[in-house]
C-alpha positions as CSV (number, residue, x, y, z in Angstrom):
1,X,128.9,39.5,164.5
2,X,131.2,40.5,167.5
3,X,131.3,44.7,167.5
4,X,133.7,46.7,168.2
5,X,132.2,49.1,170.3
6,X,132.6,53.0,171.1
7,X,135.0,53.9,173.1
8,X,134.9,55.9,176.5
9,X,133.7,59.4,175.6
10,X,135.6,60.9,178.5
11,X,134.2,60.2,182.0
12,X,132.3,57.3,182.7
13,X,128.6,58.4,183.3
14,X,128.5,58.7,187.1
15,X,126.0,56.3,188.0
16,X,123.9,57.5,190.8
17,X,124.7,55.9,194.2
18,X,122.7,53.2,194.8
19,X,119.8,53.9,197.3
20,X,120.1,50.1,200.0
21,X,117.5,48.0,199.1
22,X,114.9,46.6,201.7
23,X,116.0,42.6,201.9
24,X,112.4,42.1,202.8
25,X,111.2,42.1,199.1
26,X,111.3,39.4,196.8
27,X,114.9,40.1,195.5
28,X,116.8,37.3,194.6
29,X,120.4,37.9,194.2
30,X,122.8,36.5,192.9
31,X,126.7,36.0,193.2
32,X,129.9,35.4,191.2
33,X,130.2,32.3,193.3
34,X,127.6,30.5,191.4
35,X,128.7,28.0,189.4
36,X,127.4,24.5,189.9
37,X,125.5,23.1,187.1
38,X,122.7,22.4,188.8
39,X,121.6,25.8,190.0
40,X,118.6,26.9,188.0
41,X,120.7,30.2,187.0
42,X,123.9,31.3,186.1
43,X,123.8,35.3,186.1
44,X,126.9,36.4,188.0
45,X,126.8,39.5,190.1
46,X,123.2,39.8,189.3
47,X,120.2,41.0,191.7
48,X,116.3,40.0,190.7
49,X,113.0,41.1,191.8
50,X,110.0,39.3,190.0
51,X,107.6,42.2,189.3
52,X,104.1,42.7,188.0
53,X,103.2,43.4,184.4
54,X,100.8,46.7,185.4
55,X,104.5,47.9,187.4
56,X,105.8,48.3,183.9
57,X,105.5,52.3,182.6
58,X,104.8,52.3,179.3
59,X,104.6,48.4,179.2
60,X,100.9,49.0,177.4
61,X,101.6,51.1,174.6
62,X,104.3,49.8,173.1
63,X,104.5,48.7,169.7
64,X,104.5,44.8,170.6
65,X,104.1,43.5,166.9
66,X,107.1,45.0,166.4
67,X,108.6,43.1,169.3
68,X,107.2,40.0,167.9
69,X,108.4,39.9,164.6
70,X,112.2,40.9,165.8
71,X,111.4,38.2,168.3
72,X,110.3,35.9,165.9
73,X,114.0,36.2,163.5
74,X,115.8,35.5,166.9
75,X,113.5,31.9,167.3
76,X,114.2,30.7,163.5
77,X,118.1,31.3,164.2
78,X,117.6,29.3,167.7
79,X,116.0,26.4,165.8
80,X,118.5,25.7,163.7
81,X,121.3,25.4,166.4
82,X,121.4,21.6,167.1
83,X,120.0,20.8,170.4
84,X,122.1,19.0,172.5
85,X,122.5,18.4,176.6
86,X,122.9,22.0,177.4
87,X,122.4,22.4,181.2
88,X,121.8,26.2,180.7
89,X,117.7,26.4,182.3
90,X,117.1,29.7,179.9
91,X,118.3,28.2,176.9
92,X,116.2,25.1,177.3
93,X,113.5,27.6,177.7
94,X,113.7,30.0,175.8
95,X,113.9,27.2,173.1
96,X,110.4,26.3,174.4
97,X,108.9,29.3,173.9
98,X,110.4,29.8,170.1
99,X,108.5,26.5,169.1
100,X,105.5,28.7,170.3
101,X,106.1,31.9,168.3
102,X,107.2,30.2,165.3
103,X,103.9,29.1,164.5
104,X,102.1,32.0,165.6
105,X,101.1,34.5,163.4
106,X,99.4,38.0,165.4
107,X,97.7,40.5,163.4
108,X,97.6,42.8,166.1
109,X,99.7,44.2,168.7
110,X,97.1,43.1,171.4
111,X,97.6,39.4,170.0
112,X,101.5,39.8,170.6
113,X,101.9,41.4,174.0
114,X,98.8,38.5,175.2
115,X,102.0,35.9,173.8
116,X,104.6,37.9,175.9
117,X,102.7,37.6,178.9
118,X,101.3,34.5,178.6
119,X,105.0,32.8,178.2
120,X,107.0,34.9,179.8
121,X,107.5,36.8,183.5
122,X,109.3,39.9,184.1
123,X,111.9,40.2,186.6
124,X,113.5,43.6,187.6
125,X,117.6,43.3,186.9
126,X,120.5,44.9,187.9
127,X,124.1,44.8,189.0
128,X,124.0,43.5,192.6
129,X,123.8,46.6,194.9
130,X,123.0,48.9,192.1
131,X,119.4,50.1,191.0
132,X,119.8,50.6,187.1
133,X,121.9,50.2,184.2
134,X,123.9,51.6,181.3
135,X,122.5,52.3,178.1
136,X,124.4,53.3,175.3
137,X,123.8,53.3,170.9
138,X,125.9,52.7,168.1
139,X,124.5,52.1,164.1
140,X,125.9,51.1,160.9
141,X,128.2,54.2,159.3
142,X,128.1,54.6,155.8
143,X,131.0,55.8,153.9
144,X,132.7,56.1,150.0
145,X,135.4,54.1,149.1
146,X,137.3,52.4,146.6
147,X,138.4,49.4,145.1
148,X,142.1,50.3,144.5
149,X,144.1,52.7,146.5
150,X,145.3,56.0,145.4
151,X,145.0,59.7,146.5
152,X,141.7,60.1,147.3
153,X,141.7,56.7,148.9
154,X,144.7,55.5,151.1
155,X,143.3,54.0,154.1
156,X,143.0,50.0,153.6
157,X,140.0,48.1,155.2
158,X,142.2,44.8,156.3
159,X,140.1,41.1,156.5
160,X,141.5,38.5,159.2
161,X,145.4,38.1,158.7
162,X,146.8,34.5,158.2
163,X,148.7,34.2,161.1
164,X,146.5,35.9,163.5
165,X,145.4,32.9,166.0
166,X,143.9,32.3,169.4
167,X,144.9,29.8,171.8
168,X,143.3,27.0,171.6
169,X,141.5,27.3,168.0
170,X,142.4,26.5,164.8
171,X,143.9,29.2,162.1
172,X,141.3,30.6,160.0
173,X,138.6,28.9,162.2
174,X,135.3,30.7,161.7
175,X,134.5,31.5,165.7
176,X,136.9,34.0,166.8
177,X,136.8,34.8,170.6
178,X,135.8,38.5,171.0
179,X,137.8,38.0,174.8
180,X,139.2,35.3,177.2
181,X,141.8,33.6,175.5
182,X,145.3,34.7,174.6
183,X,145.5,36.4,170.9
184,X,148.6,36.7,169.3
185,X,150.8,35.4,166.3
186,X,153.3,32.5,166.4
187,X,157.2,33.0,165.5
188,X,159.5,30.1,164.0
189,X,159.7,28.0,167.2
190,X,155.6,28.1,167.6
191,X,155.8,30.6,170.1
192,X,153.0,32.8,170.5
193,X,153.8,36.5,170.7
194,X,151.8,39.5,170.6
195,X,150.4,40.6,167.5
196,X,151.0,44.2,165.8
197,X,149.2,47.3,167.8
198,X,147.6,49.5,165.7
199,X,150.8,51.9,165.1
200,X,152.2,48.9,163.6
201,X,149.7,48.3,161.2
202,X,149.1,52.2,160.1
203,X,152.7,52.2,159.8
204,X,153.3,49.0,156.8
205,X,153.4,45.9,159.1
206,X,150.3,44.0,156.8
207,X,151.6,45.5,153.5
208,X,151.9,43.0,150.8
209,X,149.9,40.4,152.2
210,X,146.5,41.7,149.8
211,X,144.6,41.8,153.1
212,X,142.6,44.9,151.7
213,X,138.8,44.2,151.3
214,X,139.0,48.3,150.1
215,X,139.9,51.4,150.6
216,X,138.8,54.5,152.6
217,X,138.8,57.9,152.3
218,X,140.6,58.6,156.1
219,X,141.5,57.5,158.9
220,X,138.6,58.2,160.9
221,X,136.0,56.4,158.2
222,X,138.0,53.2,159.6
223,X,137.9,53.9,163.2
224,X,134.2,54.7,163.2
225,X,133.4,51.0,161.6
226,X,135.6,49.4,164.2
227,X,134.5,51.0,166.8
228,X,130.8,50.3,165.5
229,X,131.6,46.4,164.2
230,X,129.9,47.2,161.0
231,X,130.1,49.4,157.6
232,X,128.6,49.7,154.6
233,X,131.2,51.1,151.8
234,X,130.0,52.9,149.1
235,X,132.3,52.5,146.3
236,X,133.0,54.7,142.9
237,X,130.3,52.6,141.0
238,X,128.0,53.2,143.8
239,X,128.3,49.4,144.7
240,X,127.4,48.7,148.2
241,X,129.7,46.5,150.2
242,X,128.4,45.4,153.3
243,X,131.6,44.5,155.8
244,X,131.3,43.2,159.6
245,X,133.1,42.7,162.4
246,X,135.7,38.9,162.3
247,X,138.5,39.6,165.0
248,X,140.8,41.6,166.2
249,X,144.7,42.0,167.4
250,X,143.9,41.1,170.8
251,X,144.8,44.3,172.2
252,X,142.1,46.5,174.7
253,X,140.2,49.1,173.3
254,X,141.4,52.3,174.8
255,X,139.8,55.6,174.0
256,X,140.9,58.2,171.3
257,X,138.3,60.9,173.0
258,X,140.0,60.5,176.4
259,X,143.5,60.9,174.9
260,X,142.1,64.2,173.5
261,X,140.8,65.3,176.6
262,X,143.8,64.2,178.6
263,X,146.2,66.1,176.1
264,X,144.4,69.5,175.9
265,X,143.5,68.8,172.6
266,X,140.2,69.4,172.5
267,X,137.6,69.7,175.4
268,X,134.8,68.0,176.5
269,X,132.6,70.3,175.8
270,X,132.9,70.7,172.3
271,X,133.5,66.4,171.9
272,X,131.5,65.1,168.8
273,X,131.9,62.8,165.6
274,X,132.3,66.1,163.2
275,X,135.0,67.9,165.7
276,X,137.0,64.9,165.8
277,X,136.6,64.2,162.3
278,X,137.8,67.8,160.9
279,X,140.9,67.3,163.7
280,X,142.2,64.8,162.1
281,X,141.9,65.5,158.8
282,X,143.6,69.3,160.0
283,X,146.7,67.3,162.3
284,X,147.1,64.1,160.6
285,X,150.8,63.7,162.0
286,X,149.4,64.7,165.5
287,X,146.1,62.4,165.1
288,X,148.0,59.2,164.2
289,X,150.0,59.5,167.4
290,X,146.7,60.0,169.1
291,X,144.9,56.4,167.0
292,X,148.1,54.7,168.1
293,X,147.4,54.8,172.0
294,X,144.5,52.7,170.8
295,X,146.4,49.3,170.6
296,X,143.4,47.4,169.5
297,X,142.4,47.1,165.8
298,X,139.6,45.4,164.2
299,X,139.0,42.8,160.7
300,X,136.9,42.4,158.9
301,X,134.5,40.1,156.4
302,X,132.6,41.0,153.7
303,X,128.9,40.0,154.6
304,X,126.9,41.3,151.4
305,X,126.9,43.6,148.4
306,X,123.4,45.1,148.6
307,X,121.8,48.0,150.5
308,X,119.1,46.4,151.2
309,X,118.5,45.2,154.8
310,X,120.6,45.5,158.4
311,X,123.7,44.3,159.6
312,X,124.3,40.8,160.7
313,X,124.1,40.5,165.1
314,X,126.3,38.1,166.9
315,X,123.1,36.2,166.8
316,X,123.6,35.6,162.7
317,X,120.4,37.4,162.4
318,X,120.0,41.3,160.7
319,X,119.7,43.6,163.5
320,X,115.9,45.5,163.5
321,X,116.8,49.6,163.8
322,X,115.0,50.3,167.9
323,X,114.5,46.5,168.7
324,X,117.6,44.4,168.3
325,X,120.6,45.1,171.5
326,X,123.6,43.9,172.5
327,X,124.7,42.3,175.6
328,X,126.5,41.1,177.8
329,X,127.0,37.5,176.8
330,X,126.3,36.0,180.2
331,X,122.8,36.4,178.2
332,X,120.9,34.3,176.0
333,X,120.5,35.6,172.7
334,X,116.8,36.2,172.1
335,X,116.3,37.1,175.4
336,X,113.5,39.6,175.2
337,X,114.6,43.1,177.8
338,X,111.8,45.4,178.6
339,X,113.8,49.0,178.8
340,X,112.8,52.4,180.5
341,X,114.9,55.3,180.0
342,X,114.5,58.9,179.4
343,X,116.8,59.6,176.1
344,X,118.2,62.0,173.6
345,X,117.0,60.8,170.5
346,X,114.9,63.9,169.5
347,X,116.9,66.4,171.0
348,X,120.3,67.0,173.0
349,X,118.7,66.8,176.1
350,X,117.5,63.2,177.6
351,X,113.7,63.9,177.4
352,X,112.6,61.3,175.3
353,X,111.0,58.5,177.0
354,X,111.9,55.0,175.8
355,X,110.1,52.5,176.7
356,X,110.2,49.4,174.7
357,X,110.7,45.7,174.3
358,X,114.0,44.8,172.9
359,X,115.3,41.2,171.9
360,X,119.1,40.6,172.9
361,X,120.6,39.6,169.3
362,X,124.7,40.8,169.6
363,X,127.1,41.5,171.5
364,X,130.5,43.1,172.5
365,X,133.5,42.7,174.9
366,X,132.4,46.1,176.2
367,X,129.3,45.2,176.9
368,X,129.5,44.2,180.4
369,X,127.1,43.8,183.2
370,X,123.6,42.4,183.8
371,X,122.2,45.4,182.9
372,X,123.9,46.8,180.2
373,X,122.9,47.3,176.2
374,X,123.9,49.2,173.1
375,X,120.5,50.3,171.4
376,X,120.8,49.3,167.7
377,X,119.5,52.8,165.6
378,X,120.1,52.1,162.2
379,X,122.2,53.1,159.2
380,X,123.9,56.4,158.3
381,X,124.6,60.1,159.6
382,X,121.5,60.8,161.6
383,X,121.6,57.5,163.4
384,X,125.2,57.9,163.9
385,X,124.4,61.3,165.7
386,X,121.9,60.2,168.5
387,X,124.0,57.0,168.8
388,X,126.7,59.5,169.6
389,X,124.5,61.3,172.3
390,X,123.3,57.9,174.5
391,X,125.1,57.1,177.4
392,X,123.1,57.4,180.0
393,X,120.9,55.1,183.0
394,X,118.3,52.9,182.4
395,X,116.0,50.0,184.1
396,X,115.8,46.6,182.5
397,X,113.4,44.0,182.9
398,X,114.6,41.2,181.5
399,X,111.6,38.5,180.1
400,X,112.7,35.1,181.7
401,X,110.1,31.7,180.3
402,X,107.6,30.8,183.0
403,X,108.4,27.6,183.4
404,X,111.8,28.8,185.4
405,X,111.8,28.2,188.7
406,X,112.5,31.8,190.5
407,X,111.7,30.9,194.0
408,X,114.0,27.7,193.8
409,X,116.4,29.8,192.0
410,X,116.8,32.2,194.9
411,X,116.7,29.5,197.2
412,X,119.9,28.1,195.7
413,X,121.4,31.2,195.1
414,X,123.9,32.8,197.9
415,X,123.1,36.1,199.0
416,X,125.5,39.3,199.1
417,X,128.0,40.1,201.8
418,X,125.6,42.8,203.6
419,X,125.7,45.8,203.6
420,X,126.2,48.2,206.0
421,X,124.6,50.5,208.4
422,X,121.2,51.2,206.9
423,X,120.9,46.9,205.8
424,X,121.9,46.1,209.3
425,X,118.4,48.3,210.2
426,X,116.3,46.9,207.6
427,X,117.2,43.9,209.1
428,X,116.6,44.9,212.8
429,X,113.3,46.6,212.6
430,X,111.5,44.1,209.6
431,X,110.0,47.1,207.9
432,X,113.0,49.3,206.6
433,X,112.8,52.0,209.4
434,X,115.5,52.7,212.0
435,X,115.0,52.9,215.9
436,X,115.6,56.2,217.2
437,X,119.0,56.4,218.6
438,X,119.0,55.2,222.5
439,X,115.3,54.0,222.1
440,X,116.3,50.2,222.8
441,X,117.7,51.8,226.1
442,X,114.9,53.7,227.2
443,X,112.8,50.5,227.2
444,X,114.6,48.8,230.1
445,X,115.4,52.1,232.0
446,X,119.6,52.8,231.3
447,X,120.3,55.7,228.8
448,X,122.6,55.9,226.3
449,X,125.0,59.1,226.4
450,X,124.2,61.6,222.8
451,X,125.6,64.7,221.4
452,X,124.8,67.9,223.0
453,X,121.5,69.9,220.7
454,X,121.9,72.5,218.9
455,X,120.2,76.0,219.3
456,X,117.9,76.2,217.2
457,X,117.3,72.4,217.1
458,X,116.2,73.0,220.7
459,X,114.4,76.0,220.4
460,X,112.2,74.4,218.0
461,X,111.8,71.2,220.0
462,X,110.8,73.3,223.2
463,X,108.1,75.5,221.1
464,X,106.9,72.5,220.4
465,X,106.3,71.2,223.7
466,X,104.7,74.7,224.6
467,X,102.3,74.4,221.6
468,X,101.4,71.0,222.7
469,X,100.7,72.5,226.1
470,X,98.8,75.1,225.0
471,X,96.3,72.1,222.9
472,X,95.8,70.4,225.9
473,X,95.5,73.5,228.1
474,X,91.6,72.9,228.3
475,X,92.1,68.9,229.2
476,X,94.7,69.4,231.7
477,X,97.0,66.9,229.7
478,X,100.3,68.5,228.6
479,X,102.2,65.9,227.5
480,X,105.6,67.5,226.4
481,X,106.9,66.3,222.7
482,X,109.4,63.6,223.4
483,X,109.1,62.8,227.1
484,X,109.5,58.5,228.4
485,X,106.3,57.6,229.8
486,X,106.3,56.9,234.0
487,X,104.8,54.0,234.9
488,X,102.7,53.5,238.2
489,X,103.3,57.2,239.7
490,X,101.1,59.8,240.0
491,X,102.4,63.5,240.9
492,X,99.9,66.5,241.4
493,X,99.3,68.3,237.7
494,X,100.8,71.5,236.7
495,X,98.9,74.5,235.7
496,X,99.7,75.0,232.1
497,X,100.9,78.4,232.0
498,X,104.3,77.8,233.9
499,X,105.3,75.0,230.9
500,X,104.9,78.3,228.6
501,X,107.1,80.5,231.3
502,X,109.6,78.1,231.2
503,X,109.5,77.7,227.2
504,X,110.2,81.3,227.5
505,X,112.9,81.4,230.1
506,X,114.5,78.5,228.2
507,X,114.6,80.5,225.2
508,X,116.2,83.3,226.9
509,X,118.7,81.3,228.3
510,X,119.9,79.8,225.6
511,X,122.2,82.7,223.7
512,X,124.2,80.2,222.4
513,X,122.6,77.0,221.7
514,X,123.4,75.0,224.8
515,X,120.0,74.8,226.8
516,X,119.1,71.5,228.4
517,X,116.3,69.5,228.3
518,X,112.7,71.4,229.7
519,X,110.8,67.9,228.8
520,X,109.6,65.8,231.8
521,X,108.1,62.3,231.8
522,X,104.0,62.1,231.7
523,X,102.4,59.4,233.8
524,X,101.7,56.0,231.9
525,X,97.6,57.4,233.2
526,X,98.2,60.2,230.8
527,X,98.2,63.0,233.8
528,X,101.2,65.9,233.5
529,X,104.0,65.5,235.8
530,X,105.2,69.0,237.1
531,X,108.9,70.4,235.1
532,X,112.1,70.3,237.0
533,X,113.6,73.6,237.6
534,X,116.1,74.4,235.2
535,X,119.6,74.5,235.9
536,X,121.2,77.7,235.2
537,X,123.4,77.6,232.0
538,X,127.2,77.4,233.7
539,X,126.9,73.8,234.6
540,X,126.1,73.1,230.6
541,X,129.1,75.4,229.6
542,X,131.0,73.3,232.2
543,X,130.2,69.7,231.1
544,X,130.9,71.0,227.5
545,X,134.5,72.3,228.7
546,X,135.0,68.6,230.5
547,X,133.2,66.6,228.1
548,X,135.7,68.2,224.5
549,X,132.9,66.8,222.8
550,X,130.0,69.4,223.2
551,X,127.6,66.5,225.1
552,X,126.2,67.9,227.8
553,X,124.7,66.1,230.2
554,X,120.3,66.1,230.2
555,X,118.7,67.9,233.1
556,X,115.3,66.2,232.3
557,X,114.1,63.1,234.3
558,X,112.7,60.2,232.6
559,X,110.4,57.5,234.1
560,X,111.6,54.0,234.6
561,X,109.3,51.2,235.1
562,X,109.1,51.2,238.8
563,X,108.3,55.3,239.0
564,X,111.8,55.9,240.3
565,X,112.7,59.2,238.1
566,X,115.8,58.3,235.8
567,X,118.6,60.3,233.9
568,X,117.8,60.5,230.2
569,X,120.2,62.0,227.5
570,X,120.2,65.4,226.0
571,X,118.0,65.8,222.7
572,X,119.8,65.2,219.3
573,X,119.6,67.9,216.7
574,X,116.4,66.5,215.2
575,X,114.0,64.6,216.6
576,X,114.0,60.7,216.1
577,X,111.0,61.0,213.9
578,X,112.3,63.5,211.7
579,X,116.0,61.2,211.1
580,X,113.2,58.4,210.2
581,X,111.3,60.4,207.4
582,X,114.9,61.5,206.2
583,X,115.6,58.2,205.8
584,X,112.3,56.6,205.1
585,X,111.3,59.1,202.2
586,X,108.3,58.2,202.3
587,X,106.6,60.5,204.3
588,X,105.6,57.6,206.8
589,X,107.6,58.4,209.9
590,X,105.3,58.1,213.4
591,X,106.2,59.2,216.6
592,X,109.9,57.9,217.7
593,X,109.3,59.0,221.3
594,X,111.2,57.1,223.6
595,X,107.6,56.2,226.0
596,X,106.0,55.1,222.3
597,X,108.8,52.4,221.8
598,X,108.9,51.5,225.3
599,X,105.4,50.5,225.1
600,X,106.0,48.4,221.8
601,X,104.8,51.1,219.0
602,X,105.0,49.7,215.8
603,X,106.2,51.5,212.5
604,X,105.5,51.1,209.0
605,X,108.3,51.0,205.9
606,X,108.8,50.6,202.2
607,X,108.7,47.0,201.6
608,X,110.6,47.2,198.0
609,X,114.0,48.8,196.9
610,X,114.4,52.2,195.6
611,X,117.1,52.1,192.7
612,X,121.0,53.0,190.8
613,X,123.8,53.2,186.7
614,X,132.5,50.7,181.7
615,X,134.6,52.1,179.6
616,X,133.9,50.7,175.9
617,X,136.1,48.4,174.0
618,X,136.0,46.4,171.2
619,X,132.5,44.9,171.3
């Protein structure tokens, strides 16, 4: 079955911006470009990183019998489908593994993860560029109704209309496409036209044709099993009907909570099932205006007359409440998705780890993404409520059959147009970590012009270089904190107390945050070089006035390679080495002095990505 699913409850969850991954890892990505038969795999858009079973959270204590047996109902429907030449690589394989679990019978859950792991491998997935997905829920609502309309009962429950047809597919064919293909109705001439919206239809346009499978109490009853793709109606007998998802008017899916938002009708805030419910029911003349934004509407087809069981999946197999998802269809059904997400299942707040193995059995035309999936809870009020309160980011590993090539798969694959700035470093440097602005300067002797320091950026930087003196005080070995080494010439030392007196004086000069550079190169032997004098504090003020862009020029001499003393450029706010560990986050920053680089110091990075999370239509 093809869901309708729910529709955009106001803002789309702001996914968190995603955090540039380090191209050194083994992410294989892949584009919208692919589309030769031969390549091992077709996920459009699509990034992958092959990861470890023990990197899974929660991978252990999952309920993996549980996994198995939903498993197991997606296998039987997958052996039934004829096999033919299909050049899809996961559905070969996946049909490999089936013949496996088909005949296996675990007792345990120990038995069943051993299967997982032994026939599949888990690759991290996700949107190319982003670092997680969207999770959202829907169930099966459960409501009265009524076998012949009258008060109590006016809202009709229409199956397929006659001359509803898609291009290219015959009328009253079984497969309906859910998207892609022009939907309409054809006139005398065998034009196709668009069919009725949904004002239309509430308004008489299907009367007469007995399209009713039944009716419903209100409006709203019908919107929530379209927007769900399933219902089970209750009727006066207390004879279940069991109706799901056929086709629909061809129409987008546009969203009656945003129209309520957007009209003052209702807030945000105070958004749920039972506020929209009671709205309606107290503005019914307003409310249809509202549904009729909504172009899109939804038939149905009467799948059983029982309570027993779950709905049917676009799969053709009954959906298992907390195992069975639906997906993009760029996915193989029975695809099994390992999930991690922090939910609101027990309570309003998202605090409920989930951590599960799910088996891809439906899907919807608002399900769109690599890593995106509607949780399937179950049937009635309760499941309806959390299903109401999920929408929010999640990681998916999706299980892929070992005997896919990945590393030929990436191989063949195109990577991304790169990205900028921080890629262009992880690129540069091999291990994630930028050089220090104007280091690749100081290494063959020119400088590189920076901004002008700030005051207290300097301060800090020259109590620095006093402290350091004062360690070294016994060893006669001051080396100021950021000073280019000098190769090859040896100057007499300095006593240590004059680099504290001019810490001092520096500190006093600078009233407003324009001090220049007290640092001087130390010998490449290790021995201090003696300070320059400072300059007093108009020439600063004066190259700031020139300059317009507060730069002013560095008083401090750095050593080039042949001893000859060299200009370098004023201090930046922060040190190199603290701009790394911003970056970095990690904690793994190492001296970015400019004499370190020059002599080939080597610095250590993250060597794996750090992670990121549409509007729903008819699913």
């Amino acid at each position: 079955m093809v869901l309708s699913r729910k529709g955009d409850r106001g803002a789309r969850s702001a996914p968190q911006p995603a955090v540039v991954a380090s191209l050194i890892g083994a992410i294989l990505c892949f584009s919208a470009s692919a589309a030769s038969a031969e390549e091992p795999l077709k996920l459009a858009g699509s990034q992958l990183e092959p990861v470890k079973w023990s990197e899974l959270a929660g991978w252990t204590a999952d309920d993996h019998l549980a996994a198995f047996a939903a498993y197991q109902t997606s296998c039987r429907a997958l052996r039934k489908i004829p096999r033919t030449d299909d050049s899809r690589p996961i559905h070969g394989a996946l049909g490999n593994v089936c013949r496996k679990a088909i005949a296996l019978q675990p007792q345990d859950a120990h038995t069943a993860r051993a299967f997982f792991e032994q026939n599949f491998q888990p690759v991290r997935i996700a949107r190319l560029g982003e670092a997680v997905g969207l999770l959202t829920g829907y169930f099966e609502p459960i409501v009265a109704g009524s076998r012949f309309p009258n008060p109590e009962f006016p809202v009709p429950l229409y199956r397929r209309p006659r001359d509803l047809v898609a291009a290219g597919y015959k009328p009253g064919s079984t497969a309906f496409p859910n998207k892609g293909v022009r939907i309409g109705r054809r006139t005398g001439n065998n034009e196709l036209v668009p069919y009725h919206d949904r004002g239309a239809i509430e308004a008489g346009a299907l009367d007469g044709q007995k399209l009713e499978i039944c009716w419903l109490k209100d409006p709203f009853d019908l919107l929530a099993i379209q927007i769900e793709g399933s219902g089970r109606v209750v009727l006066e007998d207390g004879t279940p009907v069991r109706v799901s998802y056929d086709s629909h008017n061809g129409y987008n899916y546009s969203s009656v909570e945003r129209v309520l938002v957007e009209r003052n009708l209702m807030s945000r805030k105070e958004m749920s099932r039972e506020r929209i419910r009671a709205w309606m029911a107290a503005y019914p003349e307003e409310a249809a205006k509202v549904r009729a934004t909504n172009r899109a509407y939804a038939f149905f087809r009467v799948t059983g007359l029982t309570n027993e069981g779950e709905p049917v999946g676009a799969q053709g197999v009954p959906l298992t409440p907390g195992r069975s998802i639906a997906v993009d269809q760029m996915h193989e059904y029975g695809t099994p998705f390992f999930i991690e997400a922090n939910l609101p299942i027990e309570s309003v707040k998202p605090a409920s780890p989930f951590r599960r193995l799910m088996i891809a059995q439906d899907t919807g035309s608002a399900i769109v993404g690599p890593a995106r999936a509607d949780l399937y809870l179950g049937a009635g009020d309760e499941a309806g409520r959390i299903a109401g309160r999920i929408r929010h980011p999640g990681r998916f590993v999706m299980l892929l059959p070992r005997e896919l090539d990945m590393v030929a798969a990436g191989n063949e694959m195109p990577l991304p147009a790169p990205k900028p700035a921080a890629i262009e470093v992880a690129k540069q440097d091999g291990r994630g970590k930028a050089e220090p602005a104007g280091a690749r300067a100081a290494t063959d002797g020119r400088s590189m012009p920076l901004a002008a320091p700030k005051a207290k950026a300097v301060e800090a930087k020259t109590k620095i270089a006093a402290l350091e003196a004062k360690k070294q005080e016994g060893k006669g070995k001051a080396e100021p904190a950021g000073s280019a080494a000098m190769v090859g010439r040896q100057m007499p030392p300095l006593p240590a107390p004059k680099t504290k007196i001019l810490a001092i004086e520096t500190k006093k000069r600078d009233g407003k945050g324009r001090v220049e550079s007290a640092n001087s190169g130390a010998s490449a032997s290790g021995r201090p070089m003696p300070l320059p004098v400072l300059k007093p504090k108009a020439p600063a003020i004066e190259a700031k006035k020139q300059d317009g862009k507060a730069k002013a020029e560095s008083a401090s001499s750095g050593g080039s390679p042949t001893g000859r003393q060299m200009p370098l450029p004023a201090p930046k706010s922060k040190t190199p080495g603290v701009e790394i560990k911003q970056q970095d986050d990690k904690g793994e920053a190492e001296s970015a002095s400019v004499g370190q680089i020059a002599a080939g110091g080597k610095q250590k990075g993250p060597s794996r990505a750090v992670w990121r999370s549409g509007p729903l239509l008819f699913r």
